[in-house]
PyMOL commands that place a pseudoatom at each C-alpha (Angstrom):
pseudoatom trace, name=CA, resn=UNK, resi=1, chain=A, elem=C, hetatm=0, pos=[86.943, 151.735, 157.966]
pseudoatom trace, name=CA, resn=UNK, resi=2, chain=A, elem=C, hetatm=0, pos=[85.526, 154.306, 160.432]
pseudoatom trace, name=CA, resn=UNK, resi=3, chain=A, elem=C, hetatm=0, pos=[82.036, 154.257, 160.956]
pseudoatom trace, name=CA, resn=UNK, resi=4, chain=A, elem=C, hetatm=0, pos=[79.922, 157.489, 160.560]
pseudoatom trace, name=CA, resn=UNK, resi=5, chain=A, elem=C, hetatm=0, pos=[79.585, 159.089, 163.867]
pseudoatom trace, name=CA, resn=UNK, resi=6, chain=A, elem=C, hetatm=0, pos=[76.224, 160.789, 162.930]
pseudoatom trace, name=CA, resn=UNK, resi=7, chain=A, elem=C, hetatm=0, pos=[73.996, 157.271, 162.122]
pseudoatom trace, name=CA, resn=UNK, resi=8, chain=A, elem=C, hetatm=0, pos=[75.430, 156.329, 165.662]
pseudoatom trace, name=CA, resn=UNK, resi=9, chain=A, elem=C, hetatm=0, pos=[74.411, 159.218, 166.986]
pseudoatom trace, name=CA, resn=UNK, resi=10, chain=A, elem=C, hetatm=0, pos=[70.996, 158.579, 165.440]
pseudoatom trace, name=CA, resn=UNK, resi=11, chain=A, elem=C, hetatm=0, pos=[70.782, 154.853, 166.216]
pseudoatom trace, name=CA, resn=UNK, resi=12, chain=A, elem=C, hetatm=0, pos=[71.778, 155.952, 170.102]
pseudoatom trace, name=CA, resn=UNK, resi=13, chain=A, elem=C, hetatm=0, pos=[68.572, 157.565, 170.328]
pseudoatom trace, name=CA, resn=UNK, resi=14, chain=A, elem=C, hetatm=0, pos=[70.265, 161.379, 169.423]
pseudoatom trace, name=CA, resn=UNK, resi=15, chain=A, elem=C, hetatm=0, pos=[70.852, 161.376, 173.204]
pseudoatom trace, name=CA, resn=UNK, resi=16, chain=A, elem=C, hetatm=0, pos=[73.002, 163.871, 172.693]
pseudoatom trace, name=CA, resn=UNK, resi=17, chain=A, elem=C, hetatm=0, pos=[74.434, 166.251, 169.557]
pseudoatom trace, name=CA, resn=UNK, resi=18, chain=A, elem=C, hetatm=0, pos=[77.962, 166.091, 169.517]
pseudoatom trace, name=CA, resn=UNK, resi=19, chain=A, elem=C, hetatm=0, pos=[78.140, 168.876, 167.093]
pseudoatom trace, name=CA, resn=UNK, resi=20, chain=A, elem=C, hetatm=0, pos=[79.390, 172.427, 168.919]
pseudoatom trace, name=CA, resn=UNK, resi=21, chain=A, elem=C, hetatm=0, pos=[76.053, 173.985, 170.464]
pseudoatom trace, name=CA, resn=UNK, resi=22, chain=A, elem=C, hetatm=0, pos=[74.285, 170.638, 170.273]
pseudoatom trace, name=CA, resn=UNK, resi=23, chain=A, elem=C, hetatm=0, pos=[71.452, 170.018, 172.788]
pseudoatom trace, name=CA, resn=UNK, resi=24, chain=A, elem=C, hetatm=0, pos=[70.420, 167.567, 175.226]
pseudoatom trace, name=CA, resn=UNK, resi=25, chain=A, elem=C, hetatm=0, pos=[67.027, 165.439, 174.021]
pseudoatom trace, name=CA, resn=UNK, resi=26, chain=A, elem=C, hetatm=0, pos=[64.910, 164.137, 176.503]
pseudoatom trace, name=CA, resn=UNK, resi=27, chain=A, elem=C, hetatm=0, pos=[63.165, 162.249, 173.937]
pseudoatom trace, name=CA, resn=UNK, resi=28, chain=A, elem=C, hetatm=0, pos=[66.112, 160.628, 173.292]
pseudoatom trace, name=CA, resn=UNK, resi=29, chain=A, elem=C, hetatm=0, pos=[67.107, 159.682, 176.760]
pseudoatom trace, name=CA, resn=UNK, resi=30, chain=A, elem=C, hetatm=0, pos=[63.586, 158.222, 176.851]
pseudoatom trace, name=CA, resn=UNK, resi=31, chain=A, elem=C, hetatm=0, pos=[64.088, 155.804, 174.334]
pseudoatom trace, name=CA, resn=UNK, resi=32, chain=A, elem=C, hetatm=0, pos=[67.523, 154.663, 175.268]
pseudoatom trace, name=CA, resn=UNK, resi=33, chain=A, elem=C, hetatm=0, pos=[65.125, 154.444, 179.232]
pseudoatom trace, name=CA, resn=UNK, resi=34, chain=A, elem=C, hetatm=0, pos=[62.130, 152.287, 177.228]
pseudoatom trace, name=CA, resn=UNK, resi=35, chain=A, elem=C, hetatm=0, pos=[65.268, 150.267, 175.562]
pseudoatom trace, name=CA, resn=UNK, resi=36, chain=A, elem=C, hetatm=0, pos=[67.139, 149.325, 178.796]
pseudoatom trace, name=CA, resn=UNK, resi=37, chain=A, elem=C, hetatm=0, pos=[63.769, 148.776, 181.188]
pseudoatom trace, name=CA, resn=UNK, resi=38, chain=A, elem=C, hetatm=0, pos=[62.584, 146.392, 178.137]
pseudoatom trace, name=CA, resn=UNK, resi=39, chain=A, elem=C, hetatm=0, pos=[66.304, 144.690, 178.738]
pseudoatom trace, name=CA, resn=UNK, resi=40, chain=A, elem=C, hetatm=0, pos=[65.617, 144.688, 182.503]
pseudoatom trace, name=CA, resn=UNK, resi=41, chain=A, elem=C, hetatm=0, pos=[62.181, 143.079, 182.798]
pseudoatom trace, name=CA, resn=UNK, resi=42, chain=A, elem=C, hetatm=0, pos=[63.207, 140.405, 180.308]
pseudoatom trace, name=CA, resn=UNK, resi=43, chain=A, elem=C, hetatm=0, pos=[66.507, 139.922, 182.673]
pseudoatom trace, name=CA, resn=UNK, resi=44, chain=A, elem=C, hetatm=0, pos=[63.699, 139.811, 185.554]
pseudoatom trace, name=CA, resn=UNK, resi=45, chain=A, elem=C, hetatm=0, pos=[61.458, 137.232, 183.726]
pseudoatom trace, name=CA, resn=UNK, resi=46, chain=A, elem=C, hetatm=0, pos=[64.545, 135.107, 183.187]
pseudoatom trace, name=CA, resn=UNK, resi=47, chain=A, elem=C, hetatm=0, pos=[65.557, 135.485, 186.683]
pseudoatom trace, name=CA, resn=UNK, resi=48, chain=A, elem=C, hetatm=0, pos=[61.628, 134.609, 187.599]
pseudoatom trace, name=CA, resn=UNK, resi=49, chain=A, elem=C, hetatm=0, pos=[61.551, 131.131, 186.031]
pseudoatom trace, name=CA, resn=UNK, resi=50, chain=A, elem=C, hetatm=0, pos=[65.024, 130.220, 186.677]
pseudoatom trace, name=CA, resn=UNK, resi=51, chain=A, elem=C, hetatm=0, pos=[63.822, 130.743, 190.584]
pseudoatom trace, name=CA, resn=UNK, resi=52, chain=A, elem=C, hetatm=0, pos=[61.083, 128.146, 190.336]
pseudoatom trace, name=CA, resn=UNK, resi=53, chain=A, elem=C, hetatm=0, pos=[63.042, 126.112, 189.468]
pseudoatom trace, name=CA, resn=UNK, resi=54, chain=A, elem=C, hetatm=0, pos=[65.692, 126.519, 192.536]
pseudoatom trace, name=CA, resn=UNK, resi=55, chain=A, elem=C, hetatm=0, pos=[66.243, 125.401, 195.902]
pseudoatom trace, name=CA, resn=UNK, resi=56, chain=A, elem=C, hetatm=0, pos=[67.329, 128.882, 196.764]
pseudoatom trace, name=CA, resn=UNK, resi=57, chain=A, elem=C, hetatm=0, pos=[63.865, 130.966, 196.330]
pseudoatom trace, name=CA, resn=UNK, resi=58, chain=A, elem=C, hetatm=0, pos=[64.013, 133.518, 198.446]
pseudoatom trace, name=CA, resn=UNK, resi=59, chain=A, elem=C, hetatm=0, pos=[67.192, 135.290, 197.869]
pseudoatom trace, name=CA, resn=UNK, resi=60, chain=A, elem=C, hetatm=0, pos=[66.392, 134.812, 193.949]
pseudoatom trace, name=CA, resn=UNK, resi=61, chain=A, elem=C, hetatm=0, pos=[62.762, 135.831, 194.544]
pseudoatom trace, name=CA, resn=UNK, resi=62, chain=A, elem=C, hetatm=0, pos=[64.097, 139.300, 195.739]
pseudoatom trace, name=CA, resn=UNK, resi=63, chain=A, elem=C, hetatm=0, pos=[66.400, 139.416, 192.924]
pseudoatom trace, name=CA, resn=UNK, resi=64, chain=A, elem=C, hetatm=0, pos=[63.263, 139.086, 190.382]
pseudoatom trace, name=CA, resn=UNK, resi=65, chain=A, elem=C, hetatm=0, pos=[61.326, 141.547, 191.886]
pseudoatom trace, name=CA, resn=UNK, resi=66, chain=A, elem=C, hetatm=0, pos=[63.666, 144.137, 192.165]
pseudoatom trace, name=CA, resn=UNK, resi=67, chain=A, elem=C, hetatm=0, pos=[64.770, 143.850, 188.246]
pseudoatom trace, name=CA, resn=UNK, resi=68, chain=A, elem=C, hetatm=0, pos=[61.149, 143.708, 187.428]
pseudoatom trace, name=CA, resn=UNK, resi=69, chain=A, elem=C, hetatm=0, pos=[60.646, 146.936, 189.693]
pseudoatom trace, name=CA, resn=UNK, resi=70, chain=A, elem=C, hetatm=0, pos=[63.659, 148.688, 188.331]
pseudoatom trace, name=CA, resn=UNK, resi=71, chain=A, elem=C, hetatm=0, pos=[62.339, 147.716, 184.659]
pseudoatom trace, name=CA, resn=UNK, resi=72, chain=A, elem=C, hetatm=0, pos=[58.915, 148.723, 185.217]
pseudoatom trace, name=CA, resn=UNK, resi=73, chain=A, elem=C, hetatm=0, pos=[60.020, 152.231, 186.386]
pseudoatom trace, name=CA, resn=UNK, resi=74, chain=A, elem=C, hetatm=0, pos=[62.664, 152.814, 183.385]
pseudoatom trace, name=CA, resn=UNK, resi=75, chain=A, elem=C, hetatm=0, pos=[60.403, 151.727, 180.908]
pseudoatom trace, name=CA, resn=UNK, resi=76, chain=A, elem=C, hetatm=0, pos=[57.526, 154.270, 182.602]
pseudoatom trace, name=CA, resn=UNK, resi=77, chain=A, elem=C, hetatm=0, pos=[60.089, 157.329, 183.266]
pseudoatom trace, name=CA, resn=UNK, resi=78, chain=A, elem=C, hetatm=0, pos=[61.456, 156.466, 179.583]
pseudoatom trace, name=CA, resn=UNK, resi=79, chain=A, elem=C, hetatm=0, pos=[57.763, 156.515, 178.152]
pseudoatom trace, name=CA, resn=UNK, resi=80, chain=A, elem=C, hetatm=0, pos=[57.260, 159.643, 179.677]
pseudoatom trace, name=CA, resn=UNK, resi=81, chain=A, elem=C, hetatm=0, pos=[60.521, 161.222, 178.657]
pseudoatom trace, name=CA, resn=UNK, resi=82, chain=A, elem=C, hetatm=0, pos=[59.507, 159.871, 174.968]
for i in range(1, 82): cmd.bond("trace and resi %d" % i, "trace and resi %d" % (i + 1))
show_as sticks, trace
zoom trace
């Protein structure tokens, strides 16, 4: 049972064409961005609240902030690219 590589394609955002002469879409890219930045700042909430809750804040505290950084700027680049 192989799957159809077009709908994955599709459901990948249609980052890229895989057909001969396809093309690049930013659009695309910017969704699969927005996707991954959403996945990032919900990794940096979890890593938020999991840090009040430890004896070892500031080495977790800089772990937070830089997922929630890193998401904030996929998600805007992505939103842009969209």
């Amino acid at each position: 049972m192989n799957p159809n590589p077009a709908s994955l394609w599709t459901l990948a955002g249609g980052v890229y064409n895989p057909h001969p002469g396809g093309t690049f879409s930013a659009s695309g890219l910017g969704m699969v961005l927005v996707f991954f930045g959403a996945l990032t700042l919900i990794g940096g909430v979890v890593v938020t609240v999991g840090t009040v809750r430890s004896a070892e804040r500031p080495a977790k505290f800089t772990a937070a902030a830089f997922f929630l950084s890193l998401g904030t700027v996929l998600v805007g680049v992505g939103w842009w690219l969209a």
